[in-house]
DRENRO-275752 format. One record per residue (C-alpha): x, y, z. Coordinates in Angstrom, 2 decimals, padded with zeros to 5 digits. Layout:
X/Y/Z
...
END
This chain:
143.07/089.53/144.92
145.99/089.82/147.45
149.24/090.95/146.85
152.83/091.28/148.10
155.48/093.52/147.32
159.22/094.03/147.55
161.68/096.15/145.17
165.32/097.12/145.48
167.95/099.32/143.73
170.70/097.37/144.30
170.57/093.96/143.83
168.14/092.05/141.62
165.73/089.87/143.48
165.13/087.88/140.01
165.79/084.19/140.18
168.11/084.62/137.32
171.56/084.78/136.53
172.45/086.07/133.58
176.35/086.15/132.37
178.62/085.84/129.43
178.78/082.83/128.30
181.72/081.00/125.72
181.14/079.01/122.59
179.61/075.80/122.23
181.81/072.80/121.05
180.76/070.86/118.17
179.53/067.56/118.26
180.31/065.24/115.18
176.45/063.79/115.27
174.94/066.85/115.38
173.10/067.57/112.91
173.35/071.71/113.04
176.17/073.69/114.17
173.62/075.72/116.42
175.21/076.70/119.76
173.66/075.41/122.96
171.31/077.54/124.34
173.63/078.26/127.13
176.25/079.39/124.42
173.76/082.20/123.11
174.35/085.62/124.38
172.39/089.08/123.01
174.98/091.56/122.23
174.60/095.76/122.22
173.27/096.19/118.63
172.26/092.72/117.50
169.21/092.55/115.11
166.82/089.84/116.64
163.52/088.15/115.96
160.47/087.46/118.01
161.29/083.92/119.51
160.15/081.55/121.71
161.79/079.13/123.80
159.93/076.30/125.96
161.75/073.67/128.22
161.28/070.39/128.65
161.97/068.19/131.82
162.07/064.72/130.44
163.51/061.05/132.40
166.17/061.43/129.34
167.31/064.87/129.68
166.32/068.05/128.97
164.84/069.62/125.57
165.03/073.30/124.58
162.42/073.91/121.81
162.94/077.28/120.09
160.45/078.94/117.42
161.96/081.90/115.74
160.09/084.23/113.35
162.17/086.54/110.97
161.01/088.32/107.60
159.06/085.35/105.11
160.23/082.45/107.06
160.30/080.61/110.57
162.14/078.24/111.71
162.59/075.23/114.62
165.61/074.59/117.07
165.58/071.93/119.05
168.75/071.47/121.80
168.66/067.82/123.32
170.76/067.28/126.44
170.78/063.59/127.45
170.79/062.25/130.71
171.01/058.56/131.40
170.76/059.14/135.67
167.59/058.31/137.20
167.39/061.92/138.62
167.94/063.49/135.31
164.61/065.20/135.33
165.53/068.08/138.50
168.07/069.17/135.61
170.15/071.95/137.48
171.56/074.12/135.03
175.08/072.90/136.24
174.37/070.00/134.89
175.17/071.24/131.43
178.08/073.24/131.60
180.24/071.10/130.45
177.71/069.04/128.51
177.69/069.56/124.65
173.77/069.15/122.83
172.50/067.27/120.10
170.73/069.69/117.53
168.24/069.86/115.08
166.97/073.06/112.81
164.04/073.23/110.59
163.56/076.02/108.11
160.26/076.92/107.44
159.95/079.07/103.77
156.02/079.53/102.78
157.34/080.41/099.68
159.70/077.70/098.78
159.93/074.09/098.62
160.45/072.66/102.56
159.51/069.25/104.24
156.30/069.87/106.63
156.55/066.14/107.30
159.70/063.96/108.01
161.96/062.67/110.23
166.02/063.05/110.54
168.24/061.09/112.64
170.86/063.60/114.55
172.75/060.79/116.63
173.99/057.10/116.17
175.06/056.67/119.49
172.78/057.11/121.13
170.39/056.91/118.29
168.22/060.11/118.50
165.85/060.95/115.73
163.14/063.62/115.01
159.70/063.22/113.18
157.56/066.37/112.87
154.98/066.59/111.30
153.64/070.60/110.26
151.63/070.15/106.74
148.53/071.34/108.71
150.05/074.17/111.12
148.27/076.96/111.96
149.98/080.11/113.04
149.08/083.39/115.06
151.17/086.47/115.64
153.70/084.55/117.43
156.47/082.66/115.94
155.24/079.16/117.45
152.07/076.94/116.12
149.26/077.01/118.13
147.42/073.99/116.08
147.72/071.08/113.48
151.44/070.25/114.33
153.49/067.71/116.13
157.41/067.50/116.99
158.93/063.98/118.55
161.76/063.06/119.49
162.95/059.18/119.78
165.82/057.89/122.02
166.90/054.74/121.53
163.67/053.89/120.13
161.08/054.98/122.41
159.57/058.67/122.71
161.64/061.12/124.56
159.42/064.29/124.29
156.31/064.72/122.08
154.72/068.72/121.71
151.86/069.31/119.38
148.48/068.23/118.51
149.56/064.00/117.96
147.01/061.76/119.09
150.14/059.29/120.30
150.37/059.62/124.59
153.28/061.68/125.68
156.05/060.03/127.87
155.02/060.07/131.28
157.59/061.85/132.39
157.54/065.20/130.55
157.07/068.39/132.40
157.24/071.66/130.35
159.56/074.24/133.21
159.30/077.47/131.17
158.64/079.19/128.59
160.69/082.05/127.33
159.85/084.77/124.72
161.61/087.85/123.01
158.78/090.49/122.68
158.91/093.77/120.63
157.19/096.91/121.73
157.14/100.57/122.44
155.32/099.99/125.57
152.66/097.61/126.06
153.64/093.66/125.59
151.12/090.78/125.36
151.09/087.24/125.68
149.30/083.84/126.45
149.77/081.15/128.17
147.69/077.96/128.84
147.49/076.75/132.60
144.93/073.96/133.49
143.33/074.01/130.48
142.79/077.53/130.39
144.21/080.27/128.31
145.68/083.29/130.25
146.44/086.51/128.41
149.38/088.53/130.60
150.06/092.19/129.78
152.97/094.36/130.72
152.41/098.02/130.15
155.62/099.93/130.84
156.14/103.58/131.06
159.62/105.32/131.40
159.76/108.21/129.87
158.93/110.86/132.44
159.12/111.05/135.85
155.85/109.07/136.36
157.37/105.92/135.50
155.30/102.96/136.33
154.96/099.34/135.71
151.71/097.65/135.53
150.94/093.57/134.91
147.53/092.38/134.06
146.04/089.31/133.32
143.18/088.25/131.68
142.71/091.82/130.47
142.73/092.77/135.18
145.39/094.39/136.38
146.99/092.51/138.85
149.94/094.98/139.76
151.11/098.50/139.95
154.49/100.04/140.69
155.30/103.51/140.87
158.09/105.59/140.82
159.54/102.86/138.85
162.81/105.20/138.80
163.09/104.15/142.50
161.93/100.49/142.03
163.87/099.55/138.39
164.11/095.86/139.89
161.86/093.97/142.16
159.19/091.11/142.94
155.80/090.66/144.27
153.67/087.74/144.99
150.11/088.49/143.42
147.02/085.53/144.58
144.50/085.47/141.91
141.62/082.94/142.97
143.57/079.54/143.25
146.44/081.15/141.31
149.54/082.21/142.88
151.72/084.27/140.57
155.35/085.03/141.86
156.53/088.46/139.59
160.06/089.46/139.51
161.28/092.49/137.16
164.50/094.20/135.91
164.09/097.58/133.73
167.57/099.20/135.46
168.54/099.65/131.26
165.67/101.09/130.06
165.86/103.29/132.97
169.20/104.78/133.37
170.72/104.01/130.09
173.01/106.61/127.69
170.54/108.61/125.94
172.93/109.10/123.31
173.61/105.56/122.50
170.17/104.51/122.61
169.84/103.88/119.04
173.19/102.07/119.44
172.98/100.32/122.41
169.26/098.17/123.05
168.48/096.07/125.96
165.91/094.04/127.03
163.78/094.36/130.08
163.11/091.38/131.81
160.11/090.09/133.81
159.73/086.39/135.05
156.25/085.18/136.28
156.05/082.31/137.76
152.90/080.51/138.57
152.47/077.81/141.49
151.17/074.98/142.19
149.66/075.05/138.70
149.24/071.58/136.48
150.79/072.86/133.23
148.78/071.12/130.11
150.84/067.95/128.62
152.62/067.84/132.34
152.80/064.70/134.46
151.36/065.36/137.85
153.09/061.91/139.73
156.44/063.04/138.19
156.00/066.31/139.29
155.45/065.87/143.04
158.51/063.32/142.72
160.52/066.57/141.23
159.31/068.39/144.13
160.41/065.99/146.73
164.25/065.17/145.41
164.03/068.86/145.01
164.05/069.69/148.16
167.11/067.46/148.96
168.69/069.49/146.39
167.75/073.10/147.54
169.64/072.44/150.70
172.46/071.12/149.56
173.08/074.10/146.99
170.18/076.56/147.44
171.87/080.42/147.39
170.99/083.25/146.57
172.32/084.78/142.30
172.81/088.29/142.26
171.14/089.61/138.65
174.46/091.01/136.73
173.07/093.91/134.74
174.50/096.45/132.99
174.27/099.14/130.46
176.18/097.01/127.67
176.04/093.58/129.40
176.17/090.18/127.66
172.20/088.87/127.81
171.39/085.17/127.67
168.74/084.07/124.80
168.08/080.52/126.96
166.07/080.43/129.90
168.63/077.81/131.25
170.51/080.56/132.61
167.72/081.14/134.90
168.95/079.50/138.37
167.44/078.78/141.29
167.99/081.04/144.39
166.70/081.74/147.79
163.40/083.21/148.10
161.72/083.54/151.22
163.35/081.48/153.39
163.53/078.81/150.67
159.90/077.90/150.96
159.87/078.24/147.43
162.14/075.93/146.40
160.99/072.24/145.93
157.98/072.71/147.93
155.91/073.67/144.83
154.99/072.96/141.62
155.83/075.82/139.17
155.60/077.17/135.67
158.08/080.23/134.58
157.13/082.50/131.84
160.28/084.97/130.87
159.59/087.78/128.86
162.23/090.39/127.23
160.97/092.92/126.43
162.72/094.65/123.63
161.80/098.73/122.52
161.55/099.09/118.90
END
């Protein structure tokens, strides 16, 4: 295992951007008035839920899927963005700023009466509809299934995005880009993700209360990385080479670090950490379209690559969508287009 570090005080070296962000509009065929996911912003003091969030590159836009787990019930948000352009699927986050979703929400209530099977149209123009299909869901700790379920969603007729267990072929051009989950903890945080077929358990296990502060990330139950005097090194990435798996690990803790003791229990703030693993084939991901992405996207890097300073702050605005994530300069660029990649972001929240 080889590994590669660099950390900062100052500026953040995540790929992220995160910023307050103004209301969503409402569209008339929407069928929810859910904000967009770039609308969402955590606020000092708000009470939230474990939630997960993938995304979905698709040739007619882009699909935020969001699982949310509260006190006896879960529930399903789905944020469409439709793109009719032949290059819809490199999706810079740009590209929805002014851009207003189509929504769907599902309540799920084990204890009441709700449809596990059935499908909803949300536009007319264009015609957008939903099946799912969860009479035979099987759920773990998390607030997603990890069995016996199926979401689709049609577009004019034909299948836009398809996640779950269906035996019907996905659209060819479908690449799941992230996957973002709020995690609750005092200090250790686990999760799993499937790459090629496998699944990989990753473990952050953070310590800040003295002055041996450290941050360590393992996975697969092997610690991968260490970094001490994290009172020094609050924010800052590493490139970690695990067999034939190249994990690029960025981190942000400045608020858990150096925030007002006496507002704690007023004020909470995530950490953040974003993993990102390369040249991986992602399950349910479309290798041809892929290396397509990967090619336009390095038109795209030079035309607007730079580099997003990570706006953090005691009693800053936090985005809930991993849209805000942007692209910036890393390493000369090289990591820009020229690679395949799957982001996990984590927030870490203290309980």
């Amino acid at each position: 295992m080889r590994s590669f570090t660099h950390s900062r005080g100052g500026s953040s070296p995540l790929s992220a951007c995160f910023h307050p962000s103004t209301a969503a509009a409402t569209n008339e065929d929407t069928s929810s008035s859910l904000p967009s996911p770039s609308a969402t912003s955590y606020f000092p003091g708000d009470l939230l839920n474990p939630t997960t969030t993938c995304t979905y590159h698709t040739n007619v836009g882009a699909f935020f899927l969001s699982w949310s787990q509260s006190f006896l019930r879960r529930s399903l948000h789905l944020h469409f963005y439709h793109c009719s352009s032949a290059n819809c699927y490199l999706h810079s986050p740009d590209c929805y700023s002014h851009s207003v979703p189509f929504t769907f929400r599902l309540e799920i209530k084990p204890l009441t009466f709700w449809r596990k099977h059935g499908s909803k149209k949300i536009s007319r123009k264009p015609d957008i509809r939903v099946t799912w299909d969860l009479t035979h869901a099987r759920f773990g700790s998390g607030p997603d299934p990890v069995s016996g379920f199926y979401v689709a969603v049609l577009v004019s007729g034909k299948v836009g995005l398809l996640v779950g267990d269906s035996l019907k072929q996905r659209p060819k051009r479908q690449i799941l880009v992230s996957r973002g989950e709020n995690l609750f903890g005092n200090r250790v945080y686990h999760t799993k993700i499937k790459i090629k077929g496998k699944v990989r358990e990753i473990g952050i296990d953070v310590k800040v209360n003295d002055d041996d502060a450290s941050l360590r990330f393992s996975v697969d139950n092997k610690s991968v990385l260490k970094i001490k005097q994290l009172q020094w090194k609050f924010r800052g990435n590493a490139k970690v080479v695990i067999g034939d798996v190249t994990i690029q690990i960025s981190w942000d803790v400045y608020n858990w670090m150096f925030v007002d003791k006496d507002k704690a229990n007023l004020v909470k703030v995530p950490a953040v950490f974003l993993l990102r693993f390369e040249n991986q084939e992602v399950e349910g991901n479309d290798v041809l379209m892929m290396k397509k992405r990967e090619r336009d996207c390095v038109v795209l890097g030079k035309e607007n690559s730079r580099m997003l300073s990570f706006r953090a702050s005691s009693y800053g605005h936090w985005s809930s969508s991993v849209m805000e994530w942007s692209t910036c300069k890393e390493e000369d660029e090289r990591s820009f287009g020229h690679k395949s990649w799957f982001s996990l972001v984590v927030y870490a929240w203290r309980k």
